[in-house]
N, C-alpha and C positions, 0 to 999 in steps of 0.2 A: 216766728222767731223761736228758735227754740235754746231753753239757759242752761246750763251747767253749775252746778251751785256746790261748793268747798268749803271746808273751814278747820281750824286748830290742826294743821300736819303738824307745828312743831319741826321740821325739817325733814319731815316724810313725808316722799310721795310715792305712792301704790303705783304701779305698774296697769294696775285692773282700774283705774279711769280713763285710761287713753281708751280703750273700744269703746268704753260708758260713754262717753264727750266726744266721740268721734262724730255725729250729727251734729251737734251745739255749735250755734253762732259766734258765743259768747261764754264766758268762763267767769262767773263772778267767784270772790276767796274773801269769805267775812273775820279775815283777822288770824291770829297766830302763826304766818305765816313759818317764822321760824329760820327761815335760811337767802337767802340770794339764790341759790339752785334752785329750787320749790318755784321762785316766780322766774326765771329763764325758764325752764321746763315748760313753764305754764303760757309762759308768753309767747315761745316758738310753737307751740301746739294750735294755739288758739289766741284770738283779743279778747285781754284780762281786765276788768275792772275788781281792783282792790284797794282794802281798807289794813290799816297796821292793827294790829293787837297790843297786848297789854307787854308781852314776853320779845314782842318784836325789835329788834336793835335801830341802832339808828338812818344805816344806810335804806333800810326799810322806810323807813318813818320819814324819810328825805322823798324817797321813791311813788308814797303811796297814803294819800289824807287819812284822817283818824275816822270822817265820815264820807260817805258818795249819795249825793243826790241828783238822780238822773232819769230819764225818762226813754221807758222798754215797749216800741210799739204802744204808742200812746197812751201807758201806764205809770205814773209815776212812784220812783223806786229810793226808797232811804236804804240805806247800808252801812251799820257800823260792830264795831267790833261787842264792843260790851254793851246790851239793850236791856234786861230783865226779861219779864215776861207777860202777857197782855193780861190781865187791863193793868199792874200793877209795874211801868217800866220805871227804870231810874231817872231822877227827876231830869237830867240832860236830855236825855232819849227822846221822855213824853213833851220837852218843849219843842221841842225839834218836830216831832209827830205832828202836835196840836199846831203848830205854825205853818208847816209844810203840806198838812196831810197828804201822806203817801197812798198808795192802793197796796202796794207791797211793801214790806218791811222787815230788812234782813236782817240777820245777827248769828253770832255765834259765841263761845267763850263757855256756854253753858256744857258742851259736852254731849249733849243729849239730844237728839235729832226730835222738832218737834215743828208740826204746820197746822196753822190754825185762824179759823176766823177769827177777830178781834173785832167784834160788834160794834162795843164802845166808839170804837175808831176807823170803823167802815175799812181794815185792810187785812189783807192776808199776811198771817205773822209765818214768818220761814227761818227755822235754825239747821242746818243740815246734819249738826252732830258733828263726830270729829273725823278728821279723816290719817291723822295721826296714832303714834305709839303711845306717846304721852296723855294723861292723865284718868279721869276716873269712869271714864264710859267703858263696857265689856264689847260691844262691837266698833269698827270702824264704819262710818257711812256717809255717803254723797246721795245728791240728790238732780234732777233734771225735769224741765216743763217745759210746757209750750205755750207762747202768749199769740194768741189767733182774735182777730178784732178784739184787739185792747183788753182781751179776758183770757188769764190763766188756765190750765189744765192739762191732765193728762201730765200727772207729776208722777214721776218715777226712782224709786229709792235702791240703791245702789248695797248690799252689805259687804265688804271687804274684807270682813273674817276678823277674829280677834284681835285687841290691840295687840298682846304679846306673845 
């Protein structure tokens, strides 16, 4: 299976993910979506699993839980918008983690594309950064993997050029 992984457009979308995503089964978006356009785009292209963000309105928020727990080729997947960062998530996040334990564990909100083992918590932490105009990251970035017997890899980062 292979994922495609989004976050903070803000009501942008790049043109230079549809070749990026053109393999991917699947299209996850951890939040800021930003628009109604952004998830039609996203949902005629590909099957979208998303989470609302902080900036997100509320036909959004109607359309799409605040968290996703699901299961990726027999890998179990949390997904939400505002997480922290490992070992140290916000205490909603880390109840959610310690109860569920996921193997993966998405987030966005931070701006900053960052993948990482989280020891602590036996899962692989994934932020893809923003793929947005808006806010304080200097590039734009997505990201893409493949999950092959229930194990991760062959992740691939996307940079989309500056935000402005």
């Amino acid at each position: 299976m292979k994922i495609g992984i989004i976050s903070d457009t803000h009501g942008y979308l790049d043109d230079q993910i549809f070749p990026f995503f053109r393999d991917c089964d699947e299209l996850w978006h951890a939040g800021d979506i930003g628009s109604l356009s952004v998830i039609e785009k996203l949902e005629t292209f590909k099957p979208l699993r998303a989470v609302f963000g902080n900036i997100d309105e509320s036909r959004i928020r109607w359309s799409y839980p605040e968290n996703q727990l699901f299961d990726c080729s027999g890998l179990k997947v949390f997904m939400t918008h505002i997480g922290g960062l490992p070992p140290r998530y916000n205490p909603r996040t880390r109840a959610i983690i310690e109860k569920e334990k996921p193997a993966i564990f998405v987030c966005g909100h931070s701006h900053i594309l960052k993948v990482m083992k989280d020891s602590k918590h036996d899962l692989l932490f994934i932020n893809p950064g923003s793929a947005g105009k808006q806010g304080v990251h200097r590039i734009k970035t997505v990201l893409r993997f493949n999950v092959t017997s229930a194990v991760p890899g062959d992740m691939e980062i996307l940079e989309l050029g500056k935000r402005y």
